[in-house]
One Martini backbone bead per residue (centre of mass of N, CA, C, O) as a GRO file, in nm:
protein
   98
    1UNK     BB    1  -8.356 -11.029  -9.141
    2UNK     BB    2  -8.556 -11.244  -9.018
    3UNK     BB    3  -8.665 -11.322  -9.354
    4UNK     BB    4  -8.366 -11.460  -9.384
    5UNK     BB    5  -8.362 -11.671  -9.218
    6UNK     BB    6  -8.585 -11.825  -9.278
    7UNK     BB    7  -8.512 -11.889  -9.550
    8UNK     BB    8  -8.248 -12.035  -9.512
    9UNK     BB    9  -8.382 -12.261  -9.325
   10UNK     BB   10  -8.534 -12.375  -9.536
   11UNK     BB   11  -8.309 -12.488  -9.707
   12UNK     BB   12  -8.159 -12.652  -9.507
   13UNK     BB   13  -8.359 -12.834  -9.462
   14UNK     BB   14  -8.374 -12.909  -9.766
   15UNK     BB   15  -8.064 -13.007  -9.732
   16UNK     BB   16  -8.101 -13.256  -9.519
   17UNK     BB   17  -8.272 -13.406  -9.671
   18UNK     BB   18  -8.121 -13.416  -9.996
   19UNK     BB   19  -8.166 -13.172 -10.149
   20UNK     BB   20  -8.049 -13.023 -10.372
   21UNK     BB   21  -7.956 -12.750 -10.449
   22UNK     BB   22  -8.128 -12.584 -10.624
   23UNK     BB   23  -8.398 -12.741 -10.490
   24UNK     BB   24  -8.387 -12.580 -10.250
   25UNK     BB   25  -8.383 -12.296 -10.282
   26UNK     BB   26  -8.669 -12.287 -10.461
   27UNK     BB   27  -8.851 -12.408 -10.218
   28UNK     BB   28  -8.765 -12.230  -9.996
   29UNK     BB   29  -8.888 -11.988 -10.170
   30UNK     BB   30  -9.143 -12.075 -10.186
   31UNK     BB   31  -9.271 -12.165  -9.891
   32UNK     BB   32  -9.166 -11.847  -9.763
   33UNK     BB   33  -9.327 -11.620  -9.981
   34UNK     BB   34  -9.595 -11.547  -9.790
   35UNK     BB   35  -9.443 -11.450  -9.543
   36UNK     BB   36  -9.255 -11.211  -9.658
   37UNK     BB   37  -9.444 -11.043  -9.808
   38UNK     BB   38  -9.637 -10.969  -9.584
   39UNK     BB   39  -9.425 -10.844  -9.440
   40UNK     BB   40  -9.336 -10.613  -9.635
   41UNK     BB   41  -9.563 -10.493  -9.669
   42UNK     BB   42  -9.665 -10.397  -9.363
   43UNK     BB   43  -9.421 -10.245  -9.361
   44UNK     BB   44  -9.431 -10.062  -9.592
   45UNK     BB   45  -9.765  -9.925  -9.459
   46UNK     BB   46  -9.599  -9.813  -9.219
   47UNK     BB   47  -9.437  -9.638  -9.333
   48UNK     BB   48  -9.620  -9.471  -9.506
   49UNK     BB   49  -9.769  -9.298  -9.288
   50UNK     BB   50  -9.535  -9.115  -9.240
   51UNK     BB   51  -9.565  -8.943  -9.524
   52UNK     BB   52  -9.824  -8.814  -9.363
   53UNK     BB   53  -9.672  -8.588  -9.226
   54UNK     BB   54  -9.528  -8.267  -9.063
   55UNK     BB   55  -9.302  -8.366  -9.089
   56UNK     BB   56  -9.021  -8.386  -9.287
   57UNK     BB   57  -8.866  -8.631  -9.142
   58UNK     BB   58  -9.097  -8.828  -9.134
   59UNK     BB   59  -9.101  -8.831  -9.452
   60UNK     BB   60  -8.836  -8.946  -9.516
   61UNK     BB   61  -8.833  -9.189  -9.347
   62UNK     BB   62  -9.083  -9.322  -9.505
   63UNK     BB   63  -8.956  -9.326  -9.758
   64UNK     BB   64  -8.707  -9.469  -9.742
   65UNK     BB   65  -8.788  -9.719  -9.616
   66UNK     BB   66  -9.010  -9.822  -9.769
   67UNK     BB   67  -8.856  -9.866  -9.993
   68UNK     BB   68  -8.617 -10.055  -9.906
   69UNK     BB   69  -8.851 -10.269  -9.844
   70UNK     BB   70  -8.886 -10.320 -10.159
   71UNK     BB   71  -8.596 -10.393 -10.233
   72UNK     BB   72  -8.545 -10.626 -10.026
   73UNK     BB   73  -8.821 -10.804 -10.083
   74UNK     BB   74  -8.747 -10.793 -10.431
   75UNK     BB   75  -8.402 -10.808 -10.481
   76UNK     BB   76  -8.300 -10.955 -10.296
   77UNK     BB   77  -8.496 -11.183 -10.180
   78UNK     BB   78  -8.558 -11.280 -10.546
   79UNK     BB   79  -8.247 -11.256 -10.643
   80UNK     BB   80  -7.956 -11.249 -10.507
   81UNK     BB   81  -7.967 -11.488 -10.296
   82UNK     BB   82  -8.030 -11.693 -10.505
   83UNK     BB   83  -7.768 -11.623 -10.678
   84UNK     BB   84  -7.555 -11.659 -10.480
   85UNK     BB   85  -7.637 -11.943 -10.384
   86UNK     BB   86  -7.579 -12.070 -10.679
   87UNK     BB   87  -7.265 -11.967 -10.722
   88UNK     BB   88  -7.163 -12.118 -10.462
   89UNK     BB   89  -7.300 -12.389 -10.427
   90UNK     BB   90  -7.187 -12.669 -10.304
   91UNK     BB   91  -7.087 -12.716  -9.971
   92UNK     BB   92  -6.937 -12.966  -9.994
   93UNK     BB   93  -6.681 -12.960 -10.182
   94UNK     BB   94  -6.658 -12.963 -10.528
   95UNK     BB   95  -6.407 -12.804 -10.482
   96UNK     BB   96  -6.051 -12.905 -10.600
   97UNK     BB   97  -5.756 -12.852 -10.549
   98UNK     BB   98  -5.515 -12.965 -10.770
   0.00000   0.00000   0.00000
């Protein structure tokens, strides 16, 4: 969740900037993306330790987890984050009613 705020605040950014919404997006994420991968990774990292132990519950943790943080790491934070962000459009208020 940490590095979902990161990204937006990235976003925002460049956004108070008067970047473009489209252009806010990719650069927020192009800014972002090594310091979020690197976090998911060593997240990634440290739940697999979990899946060499001898109890089978903390083994079932640690594949879940580590999972979860692939799939967060790579498809929210890389497709669904930016096509949501693009799909709701320009926050000023572009969509006019009637």
């Amino acid at each position: 969740m940490d590095y979902h705020v990161f990204l937006l605040s990235r976003i925002r950014e460049l956004r108070n900037r008067g970047v473009a919404t489209a252009s806010a997006i990719t650069g927020g994420i192009a800014s972002s993306a090594g310091v979020v991968t690197s976090a998911a990774v060593i997240m990634v990292a440290v739940f697999s330790i979990f899946a060499t132990l001898s109890v089978i519950a903390f083994k079932m943790f640690g594949v879940g987890m580590a999972a979860a943080m692939l799939i967060d790491g790579t498809v929210v934070r890389g497709m669904l984050l930016p096509a949501a962000m693009a799909l709701l459009g320009d926050p000023t208020g572009t969509c006019r009613a009637g």
